[in-house]
C-alpha positions as CSV (number, residue, x, y, z in Angstrom):
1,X,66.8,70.9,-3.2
2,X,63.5,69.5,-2.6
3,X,63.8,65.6,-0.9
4,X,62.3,63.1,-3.4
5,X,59.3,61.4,-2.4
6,X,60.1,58.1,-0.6
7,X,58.1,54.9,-1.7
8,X,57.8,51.3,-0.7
9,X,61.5,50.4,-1.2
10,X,62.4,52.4,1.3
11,X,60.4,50.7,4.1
12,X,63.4,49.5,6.4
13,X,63.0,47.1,9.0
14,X,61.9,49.2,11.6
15,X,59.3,50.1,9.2
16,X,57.7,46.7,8.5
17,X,58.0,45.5,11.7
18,X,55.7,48.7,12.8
19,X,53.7,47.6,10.0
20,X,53.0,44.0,11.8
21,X,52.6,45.5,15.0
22,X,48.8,45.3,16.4
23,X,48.3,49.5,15.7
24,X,44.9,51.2,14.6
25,X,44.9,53.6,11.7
26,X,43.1,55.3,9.5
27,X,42.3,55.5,5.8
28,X,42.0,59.1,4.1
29,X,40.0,59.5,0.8
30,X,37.9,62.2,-0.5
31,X,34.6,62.7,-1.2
32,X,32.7,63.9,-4.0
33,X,33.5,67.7,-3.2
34,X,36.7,67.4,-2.8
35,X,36.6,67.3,1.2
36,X,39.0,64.4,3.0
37,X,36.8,61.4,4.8
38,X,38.6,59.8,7.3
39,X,38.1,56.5,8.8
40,X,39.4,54.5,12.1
41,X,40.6,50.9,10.2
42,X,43.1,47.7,10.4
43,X,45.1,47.2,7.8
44,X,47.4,44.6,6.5
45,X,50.3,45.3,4.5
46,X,51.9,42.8,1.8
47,X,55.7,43.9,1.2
48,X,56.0,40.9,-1.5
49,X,52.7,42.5,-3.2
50,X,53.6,46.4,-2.7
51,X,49.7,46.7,-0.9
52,X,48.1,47.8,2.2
53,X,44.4,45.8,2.3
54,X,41.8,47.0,4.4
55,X,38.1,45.0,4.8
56,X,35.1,46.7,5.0
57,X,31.4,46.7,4.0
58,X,30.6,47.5,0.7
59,X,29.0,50.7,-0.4
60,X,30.0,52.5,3.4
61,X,31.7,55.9,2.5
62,X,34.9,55.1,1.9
63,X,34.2,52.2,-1.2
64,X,32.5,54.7,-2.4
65,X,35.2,57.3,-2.4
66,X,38.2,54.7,-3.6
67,X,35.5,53.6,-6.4
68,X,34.9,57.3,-8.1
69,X,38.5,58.7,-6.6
70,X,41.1,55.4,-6.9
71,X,43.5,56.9,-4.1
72,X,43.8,56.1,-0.8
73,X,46.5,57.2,2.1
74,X,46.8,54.8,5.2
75,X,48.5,56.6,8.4
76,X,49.6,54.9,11.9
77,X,50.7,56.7,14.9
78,X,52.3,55.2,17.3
79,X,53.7,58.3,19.9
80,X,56.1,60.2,17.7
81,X,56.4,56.6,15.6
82,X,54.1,57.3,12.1
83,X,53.9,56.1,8.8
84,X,51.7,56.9,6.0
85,X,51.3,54.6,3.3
86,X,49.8,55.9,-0.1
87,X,48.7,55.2,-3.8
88,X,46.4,53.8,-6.5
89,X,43.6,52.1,-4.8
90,X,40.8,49.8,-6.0
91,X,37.7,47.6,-4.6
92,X,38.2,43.8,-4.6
93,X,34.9,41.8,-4.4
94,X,36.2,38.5,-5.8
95,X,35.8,35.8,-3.0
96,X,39.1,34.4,-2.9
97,X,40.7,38.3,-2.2
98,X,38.3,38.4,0.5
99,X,39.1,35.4,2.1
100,X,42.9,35.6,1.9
101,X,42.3,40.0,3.0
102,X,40.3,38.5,6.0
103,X,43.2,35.9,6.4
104,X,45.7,38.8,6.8
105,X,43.6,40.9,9.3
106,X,43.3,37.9,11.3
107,X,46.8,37.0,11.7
108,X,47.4,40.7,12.8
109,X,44.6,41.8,14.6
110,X,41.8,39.3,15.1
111,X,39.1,37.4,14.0
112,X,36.8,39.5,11.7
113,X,33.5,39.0,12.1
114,X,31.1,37.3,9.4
115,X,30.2,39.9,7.2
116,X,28.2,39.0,3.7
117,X,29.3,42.6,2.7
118,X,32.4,42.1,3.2
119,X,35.5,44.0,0.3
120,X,38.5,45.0,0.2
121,X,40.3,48.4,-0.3
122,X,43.7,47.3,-2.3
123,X,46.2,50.5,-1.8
124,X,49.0,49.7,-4.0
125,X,51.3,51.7,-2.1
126,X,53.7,54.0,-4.3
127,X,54.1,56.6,-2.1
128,X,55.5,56.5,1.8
129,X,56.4,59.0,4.9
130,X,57.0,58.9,7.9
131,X,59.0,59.2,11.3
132,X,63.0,59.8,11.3
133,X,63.1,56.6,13.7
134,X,61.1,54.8,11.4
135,X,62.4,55.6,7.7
136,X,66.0,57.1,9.2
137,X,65.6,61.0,8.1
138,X,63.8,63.7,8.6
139,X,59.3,63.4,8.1
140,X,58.9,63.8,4.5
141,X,55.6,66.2,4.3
């Protein structure tokens, strides 16, 4: 029998304290032909909320991608520790989810830089794999 797909409610302990943990990642989208972009990024992620923010500059490649494509997949690697976080994803441009997204990076990461550009890639995360020492079986793929 084929293992169902895991999603957010299976993110353990282990699992969100990786996801607070000061690790690079990168975002996967594709582009107009169907080809994957992908994109060294921070990311926060909100358990309450069920999203994965990322900030970046509008109109780069990848707002452009999440804009005509509306899916987004955010991986980190950590040694043989990985997660992948993936789902419906949409630009936010409205000031106050800016401000509370650059609120988030800061507390895990740093400071951003001042950046009248400046959006947000919302990934509401439905989707979730990962490591047997981070979800407790075997990589779903």
């Amino acid at each position: 029998m084929k293992p169902m797909p895991r999603t957010r409610a299976d993110l353990g302990s282990d699992a969100l304290s990786f996801l607070a943990e000061r690790h690079l990642a990168t975002i996967a989208t594709l582009r107009a032909d169907g080809t994957p972009h992908v994109a060294a990024v921070g990311f926060t992620y909100d358990e309450a909320a069920g999203l994965a923010r990322v900030i970046t500059s509008d109109g780069n490649q990848k707002v452009r991608n999440v804009e005509r494509g509306g899916y987004a997949a955010l991986t980190h690697v950590d040694g043989p520790r990985w997660l992948t976080l993936e789902g419906p994803a949409s630009i936010r441009r409205e000031p106050e989810q800016v401000t509370d997204a650059e609120q988030r990076y800061a507390l895990r990461y740093r400071e951003p830089r001042p950046n009248p550009r400046r959006v947000v890639i919302e990934v509401s995360v439905e989707r979730v794999m990962g490591s047997r020492t981070l979800l407790g079986t075997e990589p779903q793929r």
